[in-house]
Rosetta silent file (secondary structure, phi, psi, omega in degrees, C-alpha in Angstrom):
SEQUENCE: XXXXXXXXXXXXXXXXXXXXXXXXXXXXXXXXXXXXXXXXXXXXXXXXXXXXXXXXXXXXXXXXXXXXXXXXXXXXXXXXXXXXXXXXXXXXXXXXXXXXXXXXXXXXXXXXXXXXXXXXXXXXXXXXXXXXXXXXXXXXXXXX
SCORE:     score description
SCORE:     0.000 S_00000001
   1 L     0.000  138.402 -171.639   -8.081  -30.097    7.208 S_00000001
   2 L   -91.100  162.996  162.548   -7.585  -29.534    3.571 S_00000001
   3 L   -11.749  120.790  161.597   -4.610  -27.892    1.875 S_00000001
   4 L   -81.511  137.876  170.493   -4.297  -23.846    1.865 S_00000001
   5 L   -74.082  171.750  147.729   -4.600  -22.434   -1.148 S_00000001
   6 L  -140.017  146.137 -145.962   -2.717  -19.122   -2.367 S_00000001
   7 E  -118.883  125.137  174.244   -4.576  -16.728   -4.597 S_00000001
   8 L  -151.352  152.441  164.282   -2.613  -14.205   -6.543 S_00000001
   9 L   -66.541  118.652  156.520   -4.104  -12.118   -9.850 S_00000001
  10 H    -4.616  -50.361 -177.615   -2.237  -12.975  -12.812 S_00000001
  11 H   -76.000  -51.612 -133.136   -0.567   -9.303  -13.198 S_00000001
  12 H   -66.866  -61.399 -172.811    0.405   -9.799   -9.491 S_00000001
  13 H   -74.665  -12.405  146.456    2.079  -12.806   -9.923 S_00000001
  14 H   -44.514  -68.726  168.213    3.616  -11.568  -12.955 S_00000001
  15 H   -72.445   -2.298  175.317    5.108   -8.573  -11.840 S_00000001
  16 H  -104.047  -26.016  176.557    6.771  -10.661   -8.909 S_00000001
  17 H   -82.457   12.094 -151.173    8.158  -13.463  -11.070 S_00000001
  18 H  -105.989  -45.901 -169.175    9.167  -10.562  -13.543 S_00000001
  19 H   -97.660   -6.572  166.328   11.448   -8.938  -10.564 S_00000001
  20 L   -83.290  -20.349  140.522   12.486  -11.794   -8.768 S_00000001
  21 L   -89.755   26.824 -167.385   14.149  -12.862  -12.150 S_00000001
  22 L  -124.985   40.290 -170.194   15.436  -10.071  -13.151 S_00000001
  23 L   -82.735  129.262 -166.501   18.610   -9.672  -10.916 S_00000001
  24 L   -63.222  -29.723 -164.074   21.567   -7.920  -13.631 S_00000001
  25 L  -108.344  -11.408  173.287   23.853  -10.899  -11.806 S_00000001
  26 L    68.776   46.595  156.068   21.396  -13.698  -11.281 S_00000001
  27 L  -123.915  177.386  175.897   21.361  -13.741   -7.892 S_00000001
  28 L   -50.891  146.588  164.801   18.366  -13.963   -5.324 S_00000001
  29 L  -147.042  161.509 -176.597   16.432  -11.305   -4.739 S_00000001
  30 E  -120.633 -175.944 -174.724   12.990  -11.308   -2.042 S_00000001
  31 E  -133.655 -176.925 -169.779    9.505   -9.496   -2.084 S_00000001
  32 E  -148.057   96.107 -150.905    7.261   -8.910    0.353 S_00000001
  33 L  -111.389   67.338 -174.843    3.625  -10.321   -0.216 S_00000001
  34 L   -63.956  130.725  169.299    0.744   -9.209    1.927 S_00000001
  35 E  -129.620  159.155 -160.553   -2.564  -11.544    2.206 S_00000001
  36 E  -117.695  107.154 -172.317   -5.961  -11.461    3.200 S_00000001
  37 E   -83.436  116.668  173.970   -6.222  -14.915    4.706 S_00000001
  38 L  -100.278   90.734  166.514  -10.388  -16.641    4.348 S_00000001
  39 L   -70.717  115.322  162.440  -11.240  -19.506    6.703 S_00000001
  40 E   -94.189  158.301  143.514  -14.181  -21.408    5.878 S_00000001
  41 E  -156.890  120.996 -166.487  -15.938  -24.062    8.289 S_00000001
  42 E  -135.220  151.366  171.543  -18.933  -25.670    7.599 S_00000001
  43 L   -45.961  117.206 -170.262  -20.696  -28.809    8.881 S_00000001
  44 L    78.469  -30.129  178.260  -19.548  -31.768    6.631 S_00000001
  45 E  -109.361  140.853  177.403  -16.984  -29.904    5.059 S_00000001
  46 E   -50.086  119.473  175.968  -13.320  -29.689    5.549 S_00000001
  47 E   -72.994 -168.968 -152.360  -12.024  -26.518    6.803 S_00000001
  48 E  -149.006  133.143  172.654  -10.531  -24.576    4.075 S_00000001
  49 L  -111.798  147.455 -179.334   -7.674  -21.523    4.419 S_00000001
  50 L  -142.175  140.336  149.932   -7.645  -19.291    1.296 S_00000001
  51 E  -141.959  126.571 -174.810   -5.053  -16.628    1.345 S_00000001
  52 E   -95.255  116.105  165.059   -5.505  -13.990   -1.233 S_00000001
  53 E   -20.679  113.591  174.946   -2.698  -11.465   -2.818 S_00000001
  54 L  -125.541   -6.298 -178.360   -3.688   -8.018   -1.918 S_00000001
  55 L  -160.881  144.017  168.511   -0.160   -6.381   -2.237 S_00000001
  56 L  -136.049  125.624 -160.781    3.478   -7.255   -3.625 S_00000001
  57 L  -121.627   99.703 -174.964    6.217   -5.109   -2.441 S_00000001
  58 L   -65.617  113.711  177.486    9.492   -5.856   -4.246 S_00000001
  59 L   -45.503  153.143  167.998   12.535   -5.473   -1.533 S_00000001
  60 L   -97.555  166.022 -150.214   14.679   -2.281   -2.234 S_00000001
  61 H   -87.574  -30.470 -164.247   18.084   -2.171   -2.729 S_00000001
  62 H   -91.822   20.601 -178.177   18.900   -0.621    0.456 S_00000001
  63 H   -93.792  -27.561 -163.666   16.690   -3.486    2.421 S_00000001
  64 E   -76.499  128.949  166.768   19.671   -6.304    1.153 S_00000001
  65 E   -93.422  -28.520 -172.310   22.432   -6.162    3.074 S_00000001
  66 E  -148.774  160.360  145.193   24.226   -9.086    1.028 S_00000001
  67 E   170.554  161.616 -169.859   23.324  -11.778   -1.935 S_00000001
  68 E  -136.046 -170.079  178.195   24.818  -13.807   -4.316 S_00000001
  69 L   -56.899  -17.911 -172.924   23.166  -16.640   -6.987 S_00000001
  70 L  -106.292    9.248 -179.007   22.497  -18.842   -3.213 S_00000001
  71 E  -179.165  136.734 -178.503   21.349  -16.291   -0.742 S_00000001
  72 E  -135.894  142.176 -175.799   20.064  -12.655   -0.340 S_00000001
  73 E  -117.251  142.010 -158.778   20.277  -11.227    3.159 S_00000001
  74 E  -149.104  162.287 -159.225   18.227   -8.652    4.394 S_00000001
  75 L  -122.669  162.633 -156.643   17.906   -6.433    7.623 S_00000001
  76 L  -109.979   17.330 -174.756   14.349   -6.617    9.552 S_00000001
  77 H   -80.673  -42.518 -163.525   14.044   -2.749   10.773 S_00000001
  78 H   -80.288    2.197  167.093   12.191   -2.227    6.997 S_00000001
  79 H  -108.882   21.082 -164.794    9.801   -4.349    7.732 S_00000001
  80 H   -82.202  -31.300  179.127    8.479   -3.132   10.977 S_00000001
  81 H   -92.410   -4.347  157.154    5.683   -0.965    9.168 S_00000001
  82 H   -75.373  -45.443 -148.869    4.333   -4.096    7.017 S_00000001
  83 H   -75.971  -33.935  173.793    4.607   -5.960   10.100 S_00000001
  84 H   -68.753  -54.411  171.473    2.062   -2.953   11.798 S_00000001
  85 H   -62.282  -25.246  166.200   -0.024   -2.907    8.616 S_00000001
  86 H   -77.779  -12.073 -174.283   -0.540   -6.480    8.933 S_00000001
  87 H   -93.560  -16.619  169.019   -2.220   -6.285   12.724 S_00000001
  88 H   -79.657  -17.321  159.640   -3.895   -2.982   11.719 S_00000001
  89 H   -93.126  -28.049 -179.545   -5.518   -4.958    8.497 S_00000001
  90 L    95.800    6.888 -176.474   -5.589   -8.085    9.413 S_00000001
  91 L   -96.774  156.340 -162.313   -3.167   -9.418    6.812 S_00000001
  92 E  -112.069  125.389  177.371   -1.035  -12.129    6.501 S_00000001
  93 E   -78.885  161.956 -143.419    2.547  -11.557    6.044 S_00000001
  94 E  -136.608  119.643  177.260    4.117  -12.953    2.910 S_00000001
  95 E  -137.817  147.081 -151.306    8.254  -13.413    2.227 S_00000001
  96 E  -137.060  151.449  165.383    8.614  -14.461   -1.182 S_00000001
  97 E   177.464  155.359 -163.357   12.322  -15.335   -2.898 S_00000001
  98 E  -119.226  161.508 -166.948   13.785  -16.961   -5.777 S_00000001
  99 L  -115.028   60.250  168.840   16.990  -20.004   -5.926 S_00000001
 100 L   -11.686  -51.358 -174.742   18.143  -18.303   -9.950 S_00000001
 101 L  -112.250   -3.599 -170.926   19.937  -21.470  -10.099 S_00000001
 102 L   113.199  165.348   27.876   18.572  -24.014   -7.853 S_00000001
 103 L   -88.214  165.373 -163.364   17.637  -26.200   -5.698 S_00000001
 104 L   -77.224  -25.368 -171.738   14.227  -26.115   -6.960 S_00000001
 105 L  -107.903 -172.359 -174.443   12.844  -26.677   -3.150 S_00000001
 106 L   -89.788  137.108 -166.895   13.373  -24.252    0.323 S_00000001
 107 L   -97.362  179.879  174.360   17.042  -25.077    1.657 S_00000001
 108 L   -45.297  -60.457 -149.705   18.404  -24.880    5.264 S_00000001
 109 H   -85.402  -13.269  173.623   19.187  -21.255    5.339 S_00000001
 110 H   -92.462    1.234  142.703   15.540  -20.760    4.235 S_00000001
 111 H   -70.135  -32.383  166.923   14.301  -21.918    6.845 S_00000001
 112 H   -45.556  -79.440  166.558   16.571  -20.087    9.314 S_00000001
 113 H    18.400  -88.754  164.604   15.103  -17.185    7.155 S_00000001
 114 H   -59.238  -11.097  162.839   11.643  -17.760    7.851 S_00000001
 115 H   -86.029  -54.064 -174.938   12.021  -18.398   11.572 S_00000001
 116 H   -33.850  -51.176  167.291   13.623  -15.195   11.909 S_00000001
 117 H   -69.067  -61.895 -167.710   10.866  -13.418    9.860 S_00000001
 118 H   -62.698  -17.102  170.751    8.398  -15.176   12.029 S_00000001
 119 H   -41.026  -53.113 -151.120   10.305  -14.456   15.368 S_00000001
 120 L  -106.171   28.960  170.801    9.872  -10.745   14.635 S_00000001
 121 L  -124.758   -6.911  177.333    6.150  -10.868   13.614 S_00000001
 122 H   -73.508  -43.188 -149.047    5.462  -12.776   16.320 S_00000001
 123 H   -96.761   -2.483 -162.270    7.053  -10.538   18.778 S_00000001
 124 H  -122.765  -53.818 -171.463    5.355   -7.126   16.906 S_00000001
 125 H  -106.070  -29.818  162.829    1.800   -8.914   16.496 S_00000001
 126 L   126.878 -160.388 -153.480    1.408  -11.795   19.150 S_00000001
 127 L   -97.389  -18.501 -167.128    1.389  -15.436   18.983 S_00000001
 128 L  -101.571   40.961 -178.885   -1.471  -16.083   16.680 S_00000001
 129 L  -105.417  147.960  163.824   -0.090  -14.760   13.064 S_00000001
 130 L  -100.843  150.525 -166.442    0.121  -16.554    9.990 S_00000001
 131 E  -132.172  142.492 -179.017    2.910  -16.712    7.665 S_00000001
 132 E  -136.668  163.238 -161.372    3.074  -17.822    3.797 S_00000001
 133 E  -134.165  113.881 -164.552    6.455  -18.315    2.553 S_00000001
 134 E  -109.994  178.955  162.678    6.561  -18.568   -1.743 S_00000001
 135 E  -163.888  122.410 -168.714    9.784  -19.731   -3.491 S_00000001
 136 E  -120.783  125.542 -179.775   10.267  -19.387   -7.183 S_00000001
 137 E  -111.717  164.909  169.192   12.993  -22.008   -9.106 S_00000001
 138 L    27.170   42.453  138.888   13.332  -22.866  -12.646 S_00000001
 139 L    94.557   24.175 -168.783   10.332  -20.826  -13.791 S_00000001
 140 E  -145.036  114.582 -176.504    7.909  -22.943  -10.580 S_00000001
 141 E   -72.203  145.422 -179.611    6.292  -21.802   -7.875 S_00000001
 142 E  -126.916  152.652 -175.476    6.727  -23.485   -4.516 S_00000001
 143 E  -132.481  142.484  137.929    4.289  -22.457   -1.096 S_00000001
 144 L  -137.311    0.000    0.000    4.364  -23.743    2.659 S_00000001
């Protein structure tokens, strides 16, 4: 199986690296990144996952419960109607967040992070959901 891409429009990805660097204190801040995930499989060819930006929803201040330059904490009751728009659309949830100062790759606590978000999308939408996880460091996007 080949690679998955991720697809995002230029202003899209723009206006998310524009607000995930733009913290007054330089600490993290996360989004929220809905995708419309494309599976190809064809005879002789390798399947192929595409998942394309269809929405970018910048957390709000009153979603953070805590953050500093190493960690922004967040509570998961605001995301229970994303988590509904993704099984009523068909979209692939998206948690997006930036390290202002490094490490340039996803640390420990982001993974705790991301099980947690995946726990409670699991447990909302059913066992079969996909998850894309961005991280942006030094001015570089990172995906799994």
């Amino acid at each position: 199986m080949t690679q998955p891409r991720i697809t995002m429009l230029g202003s899209q990805e723009k206006r998310l690296a524009a607000f995930l660097d733009a913290h007054p204190l330089g600490h993290e801040r996360g989004a929220i990144v809905l995708f419309r995930r494309l599976h190809w499989s064809a005879s002789g060819i390798c399947d192929s996952d595409r998942y394309l930006a269809v929405d970018v929803i910048p957390f709000e201040d009153h979603w953070v419960t805590s953050s500093s330059p190493s960690h922004v904490a967040f509570e998961l009751k605001h995301f229970r109607e994303l988590f509904r728009r993704c099984d009523e659309e068909s979209l692939v949830f998206g948690f997006a967040h930036n390290h202002p100062g490094g490490p340039a790759n996803f640390s420990d606590v982001d993974d705790a992070n991301e099980e947690t978000l995946l726990t409670a999308i699991k447990n909302r939408n059913g066992s079969q959901v996909h998850f894309v996880a961005l991280l942006r460091s030094q001015g570089v996007w990172k995906a799994r």
